[in-house]
C-alpha positions, 0 to 999 in steps of 0.5 A, a space after each residue: 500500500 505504501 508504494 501505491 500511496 508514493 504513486 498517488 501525486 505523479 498520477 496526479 500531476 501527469 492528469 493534471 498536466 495532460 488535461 493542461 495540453 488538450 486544452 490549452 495547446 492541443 485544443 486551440 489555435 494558433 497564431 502567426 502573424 506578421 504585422 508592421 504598425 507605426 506605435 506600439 498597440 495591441 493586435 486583438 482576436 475576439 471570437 463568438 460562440 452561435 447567438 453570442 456576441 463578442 465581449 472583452 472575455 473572450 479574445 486574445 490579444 499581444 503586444 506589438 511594436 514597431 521595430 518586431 513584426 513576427 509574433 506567435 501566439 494561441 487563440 481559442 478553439 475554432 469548432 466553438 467560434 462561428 465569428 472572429 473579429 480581428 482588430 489589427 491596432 489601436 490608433 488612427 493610421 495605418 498597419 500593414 498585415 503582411 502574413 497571417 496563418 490560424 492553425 489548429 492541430 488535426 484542421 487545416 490552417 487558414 492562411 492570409 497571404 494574397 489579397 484573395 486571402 486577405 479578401 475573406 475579411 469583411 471591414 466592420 467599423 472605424 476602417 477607411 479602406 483596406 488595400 492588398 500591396 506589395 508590402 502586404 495588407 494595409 488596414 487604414 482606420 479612422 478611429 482607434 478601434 478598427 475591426 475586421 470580421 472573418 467567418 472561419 470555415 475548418 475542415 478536419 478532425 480532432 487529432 486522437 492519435 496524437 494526444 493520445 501519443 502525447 499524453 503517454 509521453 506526458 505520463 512517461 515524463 513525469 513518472 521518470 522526473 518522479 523516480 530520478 529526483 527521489 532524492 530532491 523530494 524534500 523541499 529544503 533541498 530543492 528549494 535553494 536550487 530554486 533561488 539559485 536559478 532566480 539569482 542567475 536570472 537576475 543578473 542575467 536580466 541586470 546585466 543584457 537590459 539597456 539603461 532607461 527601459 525600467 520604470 523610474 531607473 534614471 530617477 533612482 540612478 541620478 539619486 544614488 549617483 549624489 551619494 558617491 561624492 556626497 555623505 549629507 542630504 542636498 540643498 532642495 533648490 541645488 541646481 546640481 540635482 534638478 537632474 534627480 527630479 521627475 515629472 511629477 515635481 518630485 526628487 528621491 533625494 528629498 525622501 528619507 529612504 536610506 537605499 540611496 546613500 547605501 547604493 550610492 556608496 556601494 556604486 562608489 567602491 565599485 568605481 575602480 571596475 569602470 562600469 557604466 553609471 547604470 550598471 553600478 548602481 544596479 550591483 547593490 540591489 545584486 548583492 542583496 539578493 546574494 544576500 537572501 541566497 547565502 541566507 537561506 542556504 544556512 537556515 531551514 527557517 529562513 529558506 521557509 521564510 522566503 517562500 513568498 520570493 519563488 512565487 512572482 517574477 516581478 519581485 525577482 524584476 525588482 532586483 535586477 536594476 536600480 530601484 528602491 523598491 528591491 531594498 524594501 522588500 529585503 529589509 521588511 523580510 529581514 525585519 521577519 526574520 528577526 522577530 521569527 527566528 529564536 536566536 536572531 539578534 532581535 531575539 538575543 536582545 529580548 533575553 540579553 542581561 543589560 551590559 555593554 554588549 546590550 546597548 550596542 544591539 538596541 542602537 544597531 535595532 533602533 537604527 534598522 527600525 529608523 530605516 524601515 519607518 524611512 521607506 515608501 509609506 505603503 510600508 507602513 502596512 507592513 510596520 503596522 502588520 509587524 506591530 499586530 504580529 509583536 503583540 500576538 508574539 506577546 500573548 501566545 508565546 509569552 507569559 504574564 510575568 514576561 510581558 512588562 519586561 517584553 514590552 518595556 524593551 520594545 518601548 527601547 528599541 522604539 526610543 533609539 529609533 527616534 533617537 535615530 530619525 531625529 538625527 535624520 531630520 536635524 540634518 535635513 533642516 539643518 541644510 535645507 532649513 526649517 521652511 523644507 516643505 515650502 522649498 519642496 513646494 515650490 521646487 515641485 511647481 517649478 520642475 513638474 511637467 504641465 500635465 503634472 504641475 498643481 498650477 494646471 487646471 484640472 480638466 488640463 492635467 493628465 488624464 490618470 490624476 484625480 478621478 475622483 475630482 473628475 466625476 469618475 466613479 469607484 465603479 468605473 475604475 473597478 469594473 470598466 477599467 478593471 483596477 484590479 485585473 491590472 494591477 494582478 498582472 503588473 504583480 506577476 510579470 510585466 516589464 519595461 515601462 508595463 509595455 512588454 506583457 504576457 499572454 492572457 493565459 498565462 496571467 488566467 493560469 498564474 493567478 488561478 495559481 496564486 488564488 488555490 496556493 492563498 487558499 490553501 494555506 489559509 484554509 490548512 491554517 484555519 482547519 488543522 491549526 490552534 486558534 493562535 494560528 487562526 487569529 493570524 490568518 486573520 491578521 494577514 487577510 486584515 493587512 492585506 484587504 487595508 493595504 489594497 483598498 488603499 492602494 485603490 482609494 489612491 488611484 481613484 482620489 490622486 492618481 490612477 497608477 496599477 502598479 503592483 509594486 504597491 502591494 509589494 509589502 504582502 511578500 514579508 506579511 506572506 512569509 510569517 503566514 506561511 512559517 506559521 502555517 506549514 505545519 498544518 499544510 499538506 506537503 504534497 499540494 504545498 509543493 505542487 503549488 511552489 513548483 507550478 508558480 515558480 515555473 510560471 514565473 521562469 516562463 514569464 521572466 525569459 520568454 516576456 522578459 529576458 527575450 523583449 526588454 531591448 539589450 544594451 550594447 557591448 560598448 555600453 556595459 563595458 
């Protein structure tokens, strides 16, 4: 019975990956497309089922761009479409379709390529003219949402044999994967192979990605770059830094995130090397991901700790160039680590009798807390978490005699990180004055773009800012332009400035991933756990449901920004719900769900992201 039990998860996930291929590969078309446009868009296929119109639910879609014209993707299965509409662009003017070939395994392949072809699609609306020329079909539209409609007609049959093939080869596969990796079946052993492979990624993607092609880099790059030659924060109104302010009217430098005087640092002693300004300023945020590497291949808590890194390769994105985003969620996931592990110094400092030693630890926590207060204020969730985590610490693993000591090295630790953030400030008024805030004012209204500036008048501004003022309801934002859709995905792998993009099944099959993996945690946690595990899950859940209605109330009252970026302080809340609760989670689906995101994620971060960020030149990174 036992060796039938060992067989009972590869059975499993041989089924599980064979009904993936029928449906998702074997099932559906496939797309090849040549196509030249004049700005970067969307090229659409819309499908309708008999009775049924087309809808935003049933298409598929791919980024396209100027300077790429071969594209490749699936579509939908063509038995169950009696109309397709094709959309070839999103702007006035022209796109040419030089070829075009829908093919579906077992069916022969509708092909566009002569203007006979090209002839079987009826224009529908916003559609000037179309014209068969040498270069290929042009699509002249007067609108932004050109259409054509096609009437697919396919001959064929299923393809038996071949699934059938196919799936055999899938089950083969697995059951030799599941003999040969015996070994490896523990996850501390090939979880660290995971974050090694991560590692590599990001250096690879730090190392062949131009500069300026990720969002806000050469803001972050001028802000640490002040810091190789400098130890104090700058005068606000320094003509020497008006280079570091973005379009909004803001400087980095005017914050008090401590990432930018460590990087700029760092940058510094790497200047013997020669390395381009980009390339340095990226090493530091390299370094630490080393970091949690080394960290994880030491310690089983720790490695259980960094789940939640395996799971999004836009966490992973974040390290790979210079930004301050990447140092947040290392320094909050360090901060978890302290309080987690027993024999952390945040822990020896809670035990330690008060000598010498002990002021050091509590001056070394002050000023680590002082950094964490320091960072974005959507890290204030995460404190705030922490905060609610330290109190549970108290009453479930703490008696009555040992709370007052408890709290009242807390308060400590809380007094030196004041002591600490005084300092930061002293120093800021001491350079710039104690009218800062009026000089940031009018630094603002001086350097922010047009679109931008509070002088602007509302209805003048850019369109994303102030919803909320503009008349535009909660409902819109929600429904019509799907906040939280976009936002899922900008968390789960998008690149460059949010143009270069996955497929829809990829983002349906990630979050599905991340939706069961939640899901099963917390429902593990609150079934088989005690009640203190219990009152975590709620706490996690309370943390996150705030931290993501704030984030919307943002979009809708100051500026409509999906970035999920913004909810990256749920990665260190993540790790203590999953330190806490693995012990009441079933090992095989706990596994099964690390292993499925992470693949989804590899897939995402080369083919979407390694293959289509553009690649800087050899002169430039040497």
């Amino acid at each position: 019975m036992e060796k039938l039990t060992d067989w009972k998860f590869p059975l499993f996930i041989g089924i599980l990956l064979s009904v993936l291929y029928v449906h998702y590969y074997s099932n559906r078309a496939f797309v090849e497309l040549d196509i030249k446009v004049t700005q970067i868009t969307w090229f659409k296929i819309y499908w309708a089922a008999p009775g049924k119109p087309f809808s935003e639910e049933r298409m598929v879609r791919v980024r396209v761009r100027p300077e790429e014209t071969h594209y490749r993707f699936f579509a939908t299965d063509l038995r169950k479409a009696e109309r397709l509409r094709i959309d070839p662009h999103q702007y006035e003017g022209v796109a040419v379709i030089k070829k075009m070939v829908i093919a579906q395994d077992g069916y022969a392949p509708l092909v566009f390529a002569t203007g006979e072809d090209f002839a079987r699609l009826r224009p529908l609306d916003q559609i000037i003219y179309t014209s068969m020329l040498e270069e290929g079909f042009h699509v002249f539209s007067s609108g932004g949402d050109p259409n054509l409609e096609l009437i697919p007609s396919i001959q064929g049959k299923p393809p038996y044999l071949r699934n059938t093939a196919m799936v055999g080869l899938i089950f083969a596969a697995v059951f030799l994967f599941f003999t040969l990796t015996a070994s490896l079946r523990d996850e501390y052993k090939f979880l660290p192979l995971f974050f090694a492979v991560i590692l590599v990624l990001i250096m690879t993607m730090s190392g062949v990605s131009a500069p300026d092609v990720h969002p806000d880099e050469y803001v972050h790059v001028a802000a640490s770059k002040y810091y190789m030659d400098n130890w104090l924060p700058p005068r606000i109104e320094d003509p020497a830094i008006r280079h570091t302010y973005s379009v909004y009217g803001f400087s980095r430098l005017n914050n008090r995130e401590v990432y930018y005087f460590l990087n700029g640092k760092a940058a510094q002693l790497l200047a013997p090397f020669k390395l381009a300004d980009y390339q340095a300023m990226r090493v530091f945020n390299l370094f630490l991901f080393g970091s949690l590497l080394l960290m994880v291949l030491r310690s089983r808590t720790k490695l259980l700790l960094a789940v939640p890194f395996l799971i999004s390769p836009q966490v992973w994105y974040q390290f790979s160039y210079c930004n301050s985003d990447a140092f947040a969620v290392f320094i909050t996931f360090f901060a978890v680590i302290q309080v987690v592990e027993p024999d952390s110094l945040f822990n020896r400092f809670l035990r330690r009798d008060r000598d010498l030693a002990w002021i050091g630890q509590l001056l070394l926590l002050g000023l680590f807390l002082a950094s964490l207060v320091g960072l974005k204020k959507n890290y204030y969730f995460f404190l705030i978490f922490l905060g609610g985590y330290l109190l549970w610490k108290a009453f479930v693993q703490y008696g009555p005699r040992d709370r007052g000591p408890l709290f009242r090295r807390l308060g400590w630790i809380v007094l030196a990180a004041l002591l600490f953030m005084g300092l930061r400030v002293g120093i800021d008024y001491w350079v710039n004055g104690l009218d800062r805030a009026d000089k940031i004012a009018r630094m603002r209204l001086e350097t922010a773009a047009p679109l931008f500036s509070p002088n602007t008048p509302l209805k003048k501004m850019h369109f994303y800012l102030y919803r909320k003022a503009r008349g535009d309801s909660l409902r819109k934002l929600v429904i019509d332009e799907r906040w939280f859709g976009k936002t899922f995905r900008s968390a789960f792998g998008m690149y460059g400035y949010f143009t270069i993009t996955g497929t829809d099944v990829y983002y349906n099959l990630i979050m599905l991933a991340a939706a069961l993996f939640l899901f099963y945690i917390s429902a593990a946690a609150l079934l088989r756990g005690p009640p203190s595990t219990k009152l975590l899950v709620l706490l996690y859940f309370g943390s996150m449901a705030a931290l993501i209605g704030t984030s919307l109330w943002h979009s809708w009252t100051s500026d409509f920004q999906t970035q999920g970026r913004y909810l990256f302080p749920l990665v260190p809340m993540l790790s203590v719900l999953v330190y806490h609760a693995r012990r009441h989670v079933p090992d095989a689906g706990f596994r099964l769900f690390l292993v499925a995101m992470f693949a989804l994620s590899v897939y995402s971060f080369v083919y979407n992201g390694l293959l289509l960020i553009p690649h800087a030149s050899v002169g430039r990174v040497l």
